[in-house]
C-alpha positions as CSV (number, residue, x, y, z in Angstrom):
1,X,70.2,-12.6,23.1
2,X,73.3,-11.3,22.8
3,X,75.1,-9.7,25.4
4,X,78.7,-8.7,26.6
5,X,78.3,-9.0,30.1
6,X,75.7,-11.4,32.1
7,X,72.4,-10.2,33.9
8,X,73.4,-11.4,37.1
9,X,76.5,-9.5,37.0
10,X,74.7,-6.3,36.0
11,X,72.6,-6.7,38.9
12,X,75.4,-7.2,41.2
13,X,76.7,-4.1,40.0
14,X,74.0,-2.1,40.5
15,X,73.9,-3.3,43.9
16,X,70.1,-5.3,43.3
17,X,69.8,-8.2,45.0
18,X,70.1,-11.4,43.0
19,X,66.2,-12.1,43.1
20,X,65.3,-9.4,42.6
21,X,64.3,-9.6,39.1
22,X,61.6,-6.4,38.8
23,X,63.7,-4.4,36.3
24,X,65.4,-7.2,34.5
25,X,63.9,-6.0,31.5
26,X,65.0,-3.1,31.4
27,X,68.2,-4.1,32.2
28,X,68.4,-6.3,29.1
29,X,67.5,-3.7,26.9
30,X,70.5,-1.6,28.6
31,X,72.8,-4.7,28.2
32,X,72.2,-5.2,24.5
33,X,72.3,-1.5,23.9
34,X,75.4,-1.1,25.8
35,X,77.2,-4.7,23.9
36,X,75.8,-3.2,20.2
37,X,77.6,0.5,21.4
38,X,80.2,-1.0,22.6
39,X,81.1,-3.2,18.7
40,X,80.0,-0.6,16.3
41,X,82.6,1.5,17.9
42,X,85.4,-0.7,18.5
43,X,84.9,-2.2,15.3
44,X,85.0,-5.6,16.9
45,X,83.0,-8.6,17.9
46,X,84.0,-10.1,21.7
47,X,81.8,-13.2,21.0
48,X,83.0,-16.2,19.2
49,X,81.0,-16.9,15.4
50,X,82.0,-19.3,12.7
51,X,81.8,-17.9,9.3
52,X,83.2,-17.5,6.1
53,X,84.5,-14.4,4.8
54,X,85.5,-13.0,1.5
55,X,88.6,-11.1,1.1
56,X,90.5,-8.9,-2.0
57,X,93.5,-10.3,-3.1
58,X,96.7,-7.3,-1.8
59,X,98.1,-6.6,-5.3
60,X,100.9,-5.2,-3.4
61,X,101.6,-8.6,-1.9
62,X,100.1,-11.7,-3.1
63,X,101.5,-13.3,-0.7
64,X,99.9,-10.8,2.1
65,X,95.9,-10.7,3.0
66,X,94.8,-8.6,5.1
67,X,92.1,-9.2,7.2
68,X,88.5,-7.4,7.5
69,X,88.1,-8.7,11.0
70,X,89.8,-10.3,13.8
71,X,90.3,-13.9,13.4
72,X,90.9,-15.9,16.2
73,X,91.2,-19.3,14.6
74,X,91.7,-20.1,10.3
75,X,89.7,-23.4,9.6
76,X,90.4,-23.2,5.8
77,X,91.3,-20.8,2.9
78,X,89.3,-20.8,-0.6
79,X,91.8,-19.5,-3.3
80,X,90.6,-17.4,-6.1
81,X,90.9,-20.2,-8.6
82,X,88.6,-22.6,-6.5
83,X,91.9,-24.6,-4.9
84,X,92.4,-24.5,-1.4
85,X,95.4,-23.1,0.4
86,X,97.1,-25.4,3.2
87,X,96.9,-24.2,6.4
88,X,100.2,-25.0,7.4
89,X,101.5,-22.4,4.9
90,X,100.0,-19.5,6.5
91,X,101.3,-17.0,9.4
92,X,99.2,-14.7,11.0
93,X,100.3,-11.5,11.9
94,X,99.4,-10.1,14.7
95,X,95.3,-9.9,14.0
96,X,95.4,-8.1,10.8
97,X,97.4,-9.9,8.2
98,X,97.7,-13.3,7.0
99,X,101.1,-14.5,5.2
100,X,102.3,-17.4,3.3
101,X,105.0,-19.3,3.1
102,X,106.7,-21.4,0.8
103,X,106.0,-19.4,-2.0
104,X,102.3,-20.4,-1.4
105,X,100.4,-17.2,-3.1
106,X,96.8,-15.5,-3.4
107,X,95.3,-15.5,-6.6
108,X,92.2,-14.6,-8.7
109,X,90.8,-14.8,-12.3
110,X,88.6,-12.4,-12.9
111,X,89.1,-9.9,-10.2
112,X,90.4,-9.7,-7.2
113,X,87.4,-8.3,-5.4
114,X,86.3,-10.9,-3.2
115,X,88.5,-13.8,-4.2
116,X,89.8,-15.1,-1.1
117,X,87.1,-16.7,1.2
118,X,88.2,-17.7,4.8
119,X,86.6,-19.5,6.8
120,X,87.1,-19.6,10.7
121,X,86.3,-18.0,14.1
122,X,86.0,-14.7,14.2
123,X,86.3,-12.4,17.3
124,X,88.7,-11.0,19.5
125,X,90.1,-12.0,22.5
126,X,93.2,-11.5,24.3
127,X,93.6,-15.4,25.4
128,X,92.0,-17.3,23.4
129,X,93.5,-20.3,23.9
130,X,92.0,-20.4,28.1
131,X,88.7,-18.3,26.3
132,X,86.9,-21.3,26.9
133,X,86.2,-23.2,30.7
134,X,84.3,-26.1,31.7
135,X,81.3,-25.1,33.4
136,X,82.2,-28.6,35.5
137,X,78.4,-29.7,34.9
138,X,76.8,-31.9,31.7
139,X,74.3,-32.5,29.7
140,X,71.3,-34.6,32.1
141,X,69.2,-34.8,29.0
142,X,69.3,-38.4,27.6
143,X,69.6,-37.1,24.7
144,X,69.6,-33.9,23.2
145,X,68.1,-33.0,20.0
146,X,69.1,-30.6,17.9
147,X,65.4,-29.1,18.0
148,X,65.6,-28.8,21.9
149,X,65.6,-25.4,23.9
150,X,65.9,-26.5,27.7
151,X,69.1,-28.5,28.9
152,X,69.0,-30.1,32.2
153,X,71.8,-29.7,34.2
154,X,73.1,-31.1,37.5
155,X,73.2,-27.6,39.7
156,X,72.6,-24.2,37.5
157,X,73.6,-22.4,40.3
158,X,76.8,-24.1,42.0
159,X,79.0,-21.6,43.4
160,X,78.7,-18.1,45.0
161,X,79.0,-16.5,41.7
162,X,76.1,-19.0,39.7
163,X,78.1,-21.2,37.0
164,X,75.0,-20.4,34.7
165,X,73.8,-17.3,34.2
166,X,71.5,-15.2,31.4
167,X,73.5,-13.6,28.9
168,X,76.1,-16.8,28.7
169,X,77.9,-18.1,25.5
170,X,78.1,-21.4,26.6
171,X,79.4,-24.3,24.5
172,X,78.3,-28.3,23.8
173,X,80.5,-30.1,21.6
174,X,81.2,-27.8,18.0
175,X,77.5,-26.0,18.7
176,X,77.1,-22.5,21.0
177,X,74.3,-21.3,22.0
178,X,72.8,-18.3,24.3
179,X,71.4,-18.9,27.7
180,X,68.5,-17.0,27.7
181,X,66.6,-17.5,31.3
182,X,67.3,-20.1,34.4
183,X,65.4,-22.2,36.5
184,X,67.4,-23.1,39.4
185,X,64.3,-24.9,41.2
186,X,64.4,-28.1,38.2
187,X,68.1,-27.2,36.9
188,X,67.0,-26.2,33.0
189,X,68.8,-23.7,31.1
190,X,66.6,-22.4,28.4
191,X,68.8,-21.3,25.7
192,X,69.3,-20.1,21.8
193,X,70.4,-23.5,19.5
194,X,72.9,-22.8,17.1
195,X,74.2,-19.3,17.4
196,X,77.1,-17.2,16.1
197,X,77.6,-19.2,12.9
198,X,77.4,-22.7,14.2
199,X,74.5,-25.7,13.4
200,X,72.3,-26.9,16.1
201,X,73.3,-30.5,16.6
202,X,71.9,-33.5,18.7
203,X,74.2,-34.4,22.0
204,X,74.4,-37.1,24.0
205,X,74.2,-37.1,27.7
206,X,76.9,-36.2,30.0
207,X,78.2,-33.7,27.3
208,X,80.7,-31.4,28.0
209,X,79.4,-27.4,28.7
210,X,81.7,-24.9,28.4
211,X,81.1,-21.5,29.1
212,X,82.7,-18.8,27.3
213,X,85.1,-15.9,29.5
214,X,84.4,-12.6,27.9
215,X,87.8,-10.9,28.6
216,X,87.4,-9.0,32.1
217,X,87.7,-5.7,30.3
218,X,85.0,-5.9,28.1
219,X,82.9,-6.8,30.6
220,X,83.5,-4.5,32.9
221,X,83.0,-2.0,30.3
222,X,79.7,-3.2,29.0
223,X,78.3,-3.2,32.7
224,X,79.3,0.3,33.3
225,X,77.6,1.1,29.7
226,X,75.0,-0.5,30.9
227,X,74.7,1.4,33.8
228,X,74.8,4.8,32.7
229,X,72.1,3.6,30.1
230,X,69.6,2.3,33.1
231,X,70.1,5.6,34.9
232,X,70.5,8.2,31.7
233,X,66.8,9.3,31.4
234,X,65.5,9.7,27.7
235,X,67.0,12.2,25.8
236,X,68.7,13.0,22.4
237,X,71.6,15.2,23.9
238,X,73.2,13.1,26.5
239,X,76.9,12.7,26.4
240,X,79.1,9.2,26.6
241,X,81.1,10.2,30.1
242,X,85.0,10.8,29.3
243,X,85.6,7.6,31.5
244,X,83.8,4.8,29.1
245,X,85.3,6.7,26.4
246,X,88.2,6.1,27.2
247,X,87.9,2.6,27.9
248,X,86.4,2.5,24.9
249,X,89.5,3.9,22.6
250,X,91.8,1.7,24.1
251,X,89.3,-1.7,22.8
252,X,89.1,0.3,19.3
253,X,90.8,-1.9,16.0
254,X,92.5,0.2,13.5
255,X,91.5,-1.3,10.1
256,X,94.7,-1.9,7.8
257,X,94.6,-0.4,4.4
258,X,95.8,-2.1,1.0
């Protein structure tokens, strides 16, 4: 499940109270409709994955790459003659380019189509060194496997705003995963092991859980989005209103050309 925005907030902003869950179905399908939209045209992601990406070397500039996506954190650099490139030699600009130093350079053999391979996060977000907060509950499991798909946790709804909630990118150790429903009467998340590039993994209890703060802009856009899909009725000629479009544009990345 992957979502921009949570189902609990969705139904808050529809004004439905919180158990009221007859048209949470439908209201998925807006959400994910709304969070797919909401990429496709940006030409962004706003969830965190891991993953390793191949890049042309800039003939213009071997000591330039530019990027295909946003990358919010470089984990390692595959030259085009199979050596590896030392982080500590390269400056990002901005989220578009990458530069070395110290006459560190890009190179390929045969061609440079797809010689670089960079592996990292990928994803944009304003902040994301606070992206991440501590849910301030733990793992209850003794033991998690890596096979498991229900955590329990001390209180899944602490707080007037729950501290879990459906539609969550949530965070245990190097693994995320997706919380995909709640039950607040035993405390058990049921989630999605091992998303958005990363390996399900076994965890000990009293683990860590962070949960991942989708930048207050997004959100609010993909709950409007969401919105105006739950109310649109079916049809092939209806417009995207001037308002989300324009919330839209100001989200969009300009790709960089070579």
């Amino acid at each position: 499940m992957y979502t921009l925005a949570t189902l609990y907030a969705l139904r808050q902003h529809i004004g439905l109270d919180a158990s009221d869950t007859t048209e949470d179905e439908r209201l998925l399908d807006a959400l994910q409709a709304a969070s797919a939209a909401i990429e496709r045209r940006t030409r962004r992601t706003f969830q965190p994955r891991v993953a390793s990406i191949a890049h042309d070397v800039n003939l213009r500039d071997v000591s330039e790459l530019l990027l295909k996506e946003d990358l919010l954190e470089l984990q390692s650099i595959s030259n085009g003659d199979d050596s590896s490139i030392d982080t500590s030699d390269v400056i990002q600009v901005a989220d578009a380019v990458l530069r070395l130093t110290n006459g560190a350079v890009f190179t390929y053999d045969e061609t440079p189509v797809s010689a670089i391979t960079i592996t990292g996060i990928w994803g944009y977000h304003p902040d994301w060194q606070n992206a991440w907060e501590d849910s301030g509950d733990s793992v209850q499991d003794a033991s998690l496997s890596a096979s498991a798909t229900s955590i329990t946790v001390t209180d899944a709804d602490a707080g007037n705003s729950p501290r879990f909630q459906v539609g969550q990118l949530i965070r245990l150790e190097d693994e995320y995963l997706h919380i995909t429903a709640i039950d607040t009467a035993t405390n058990i998340l049921t989630v999605e092991r091992g998303v958005q590039g990363t390996t399900a993994a076994t965890h000990a209890s009293s683990t860590t859980i962070d949960i991942y703060q989708m930048p207050a802009d997004v959100s609010q856009l993909t709950l409007r989005w969401a919105l105006w899909l739950y109310r649109e009725p079916d049809s092939f000629s209806f417009k995207l209103p001037a308002i989300l479009q324009e919330s839209l544009d100001g989200l969009r990345r300009f790709s960089v050309l070579s």
